[in-house]
C-alpha positions, 0 to 999 in steps of 0.5 A: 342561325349560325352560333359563331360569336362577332369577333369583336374584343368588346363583344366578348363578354356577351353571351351570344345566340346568334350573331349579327350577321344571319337572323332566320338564315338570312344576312342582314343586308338582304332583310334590309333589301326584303324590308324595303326600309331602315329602321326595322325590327327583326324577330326569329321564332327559332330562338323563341322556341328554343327558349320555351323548349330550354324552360320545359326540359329544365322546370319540372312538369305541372307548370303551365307556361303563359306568355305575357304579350306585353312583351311584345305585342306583334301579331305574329309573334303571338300566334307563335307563342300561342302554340308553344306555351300554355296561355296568353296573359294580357294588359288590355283590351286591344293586347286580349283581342290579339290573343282571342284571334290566336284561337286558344282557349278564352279560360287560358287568358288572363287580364291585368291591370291596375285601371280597367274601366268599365268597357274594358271589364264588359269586353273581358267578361263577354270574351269569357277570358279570367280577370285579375282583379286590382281592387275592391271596387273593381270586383263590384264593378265586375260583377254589376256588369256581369249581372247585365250581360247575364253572364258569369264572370271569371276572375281571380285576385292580383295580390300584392304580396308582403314581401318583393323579388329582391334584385329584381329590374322593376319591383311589381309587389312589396310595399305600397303598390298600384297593382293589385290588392295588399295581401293582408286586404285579401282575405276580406276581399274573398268574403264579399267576391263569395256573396257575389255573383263571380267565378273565382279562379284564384291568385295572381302573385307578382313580386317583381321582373327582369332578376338575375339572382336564383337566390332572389327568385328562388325565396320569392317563389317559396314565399309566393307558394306559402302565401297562397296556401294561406289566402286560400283558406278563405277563398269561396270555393277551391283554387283551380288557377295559381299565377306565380309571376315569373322574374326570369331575366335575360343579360343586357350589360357586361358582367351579367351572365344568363340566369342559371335555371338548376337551382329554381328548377330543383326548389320548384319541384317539391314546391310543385308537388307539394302544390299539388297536394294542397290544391289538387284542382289548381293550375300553377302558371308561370308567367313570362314575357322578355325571357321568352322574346328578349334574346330573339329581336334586333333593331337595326339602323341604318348610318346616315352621317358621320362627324368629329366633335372635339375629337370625339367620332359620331355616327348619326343613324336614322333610329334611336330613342323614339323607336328603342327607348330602352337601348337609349338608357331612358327607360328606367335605368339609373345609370346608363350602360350601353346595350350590346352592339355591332355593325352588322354588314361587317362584324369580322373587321380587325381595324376598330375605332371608339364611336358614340352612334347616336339617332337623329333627334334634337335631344342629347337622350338620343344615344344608341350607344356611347363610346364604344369600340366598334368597327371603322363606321361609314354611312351606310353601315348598319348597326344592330342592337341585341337583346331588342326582342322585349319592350322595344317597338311598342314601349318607346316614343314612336311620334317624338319629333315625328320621324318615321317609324320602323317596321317589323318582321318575324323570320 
């Protein structure tokens, strides 16, 4: 990919990999004409391995990196993963099957998730695979089933931890919780999971996502080590699987820059060593999803009309909310901000216009991004959304109003 940012004034804030006009070496306009149709996601496997590549060099070594599909869940996006990182963690049985036909190891896959029912759990425990269990009642039930299926399930507790990753876009720990189980709960839960029939692995400890702050994610990590240390002395038999979440985040708005890596690498490596230490048989994990795909997707969309209002300029694509809910702003954000943007079959236009692009659906939510200063946009421009690799596709409306979904490609 060439590195050259868009030469948009309103671009200038964004710490571009690519630009909009080659994904995979290709321009945009010939992907259009290889897809076959507008609105389509594009996916490039060079940017995802270079960020994997950029956290090996930067973390210290004892880290096993595990990709959390539910990032994106694209099968082919999968496999590439598969083969750079050390692991798969999933969010159900459809996301584990996914991972399974990636032929990794099962033991290298973990399972979370605050409501598995009971065929979920059977399914998990047949594929051999490490469930994070969310509760009590979930343990026995897994160990009921494993006692039918004469097999011995693999598992590992989701603890919500007593503290939170400040700062961070969505508080996973911290606080009355429905992911896992209250740290202060554990150590009674680990008695009853040793009179059981369970193979206990260990933690899986997530206090948040989506964090910008090394200082946040850089207590949250300590403390998540500290807390470990103290659950394990009353765990049934010696820790050999430590999740420490990730956190990680990628900048979407202006004003946020990409997380600085030095400071969580130089606190990680006595944290590290000293992990390895006081539990010489575990495996330490990092867990992330968006960092490694958020930065390697675009959506595109293709203008299908363009209007005044009151003086105010539309242009009305045929994408929008039902397929990128949180370039929309409708996905847990409190204010909405624009994502960042550009025409991408004509980035180099010195002649701008303030436009609102918006979708097609009857719903003034449907807003890809409003009033911003774009290139002069005619029908049939196309518009590209950054930072679309991470819960675009699957975690937006797709059936809303009915209108066509879009498809996928990873170049």
């Amino acid at each position: 990919m060439k590195k050259e940012a868009p030469k948009h004034a309103h671009m200038d804030w964004f710490p571009v990999i690519d630009n909009c006009l080659h994904a995979g070496g290709q321009s945009i306009t010939r992907l259009a004409a290889r897809v076959g149709q507008t609105p389509f996601y594009v996916y490039d496997r060079n940017i995802m391995t270079r960020k994997v590549e950029l956290l090996r060099e930067a973390l210290p070594q004892g880290l096993h990196l595990h990709y959390a599909m539910k990032a994106n869940p694209m099968p082919a996006v999968v496999q590439h993963l598969s083969q750079l990182t050390n692991g798969i963690d999933v969010a159900s049985v459809a996301e584990m099957q996914v991972a399974l036909n990636t032929g990794i190891d099962p033991l290298t896959i973990s399972f979370a998730g605050p409501g598995k029912n009971d065929a979920e759990l059977r399914s998990a425990i047949a594929a051999g695979i490490i469930i994070n269990m969310e509760s009590e009642g979930e343990m026995e039930r897994i160990a009921q089933i494993g006692e039918s299926l004469e097999i011995l399930p693999h598992v590992a507790i989701r603890v919500n931890p007593d503290f939170e990753l400040k700062t961070s876009g969505m508080k996973m720990g911290g606080g009355p919780k429905p992911f896992g189980v209250d740290a202060e709960r554990v150590p009674e839960m680990l008695k009853r999971c040793g009179e059981l029939n369970l193979n206990f692995k260990g933690f899986h400890i997530f206090s948040g996502s989506q964090n910008l702050r090394p200082e946040a994610i850089i207590e949250a990590q300590t403390k998540t080590f500290a807390l470990a240390y103290r659950l394990a002395e009353f765990a049934p038999q010696p820790i050999t699987w430590l999740n420490i979440g990730g956190g990680l985040g990628i900048p979407y708005f202006p004003g946020e820059e990409t997380l600085p890596l030095d400071a969580i690498a130089d606190n990680l490596k006595p944290l590290i060593i000293e992990a390895q230490a006081r539990l010489p048989d575990a495996e330490i994990v990092m867990e992330l999803g968006r960092y490694f795909v958020g930065e390697a997707g675009l959506y595109i969309s293709e203008v299908v009309e363009c209007k005044e209002s009151r003086g105010e300029k539309f242009a009305i694509t045929n994408g929008g909310l039902h397929h990128h809910l949180s370039a929309s702003g409708n996905f847990g954000q409190i204010i909405r901000k624009n994502y960042p943007v550009c025409v991408a079959n004509n980035v180099s236009s010195d002649s701008l216009e303030k436009v609102s692009v918006v979708g097609p659906l009857c719903t003034p939510l449907d807003i890809i991004t409003d009033k911003m200063l774009l290139p002069v946009v005619v029908i049939g421009d196309l518009i590209a959304v950054y930072q679309s690799g991470a819960y675009g596709f699957t975690a937006s409306p797709r059936d809303f109003l009915s209108h066509p979904h879009p498809l996928e490609i990873l170049v």
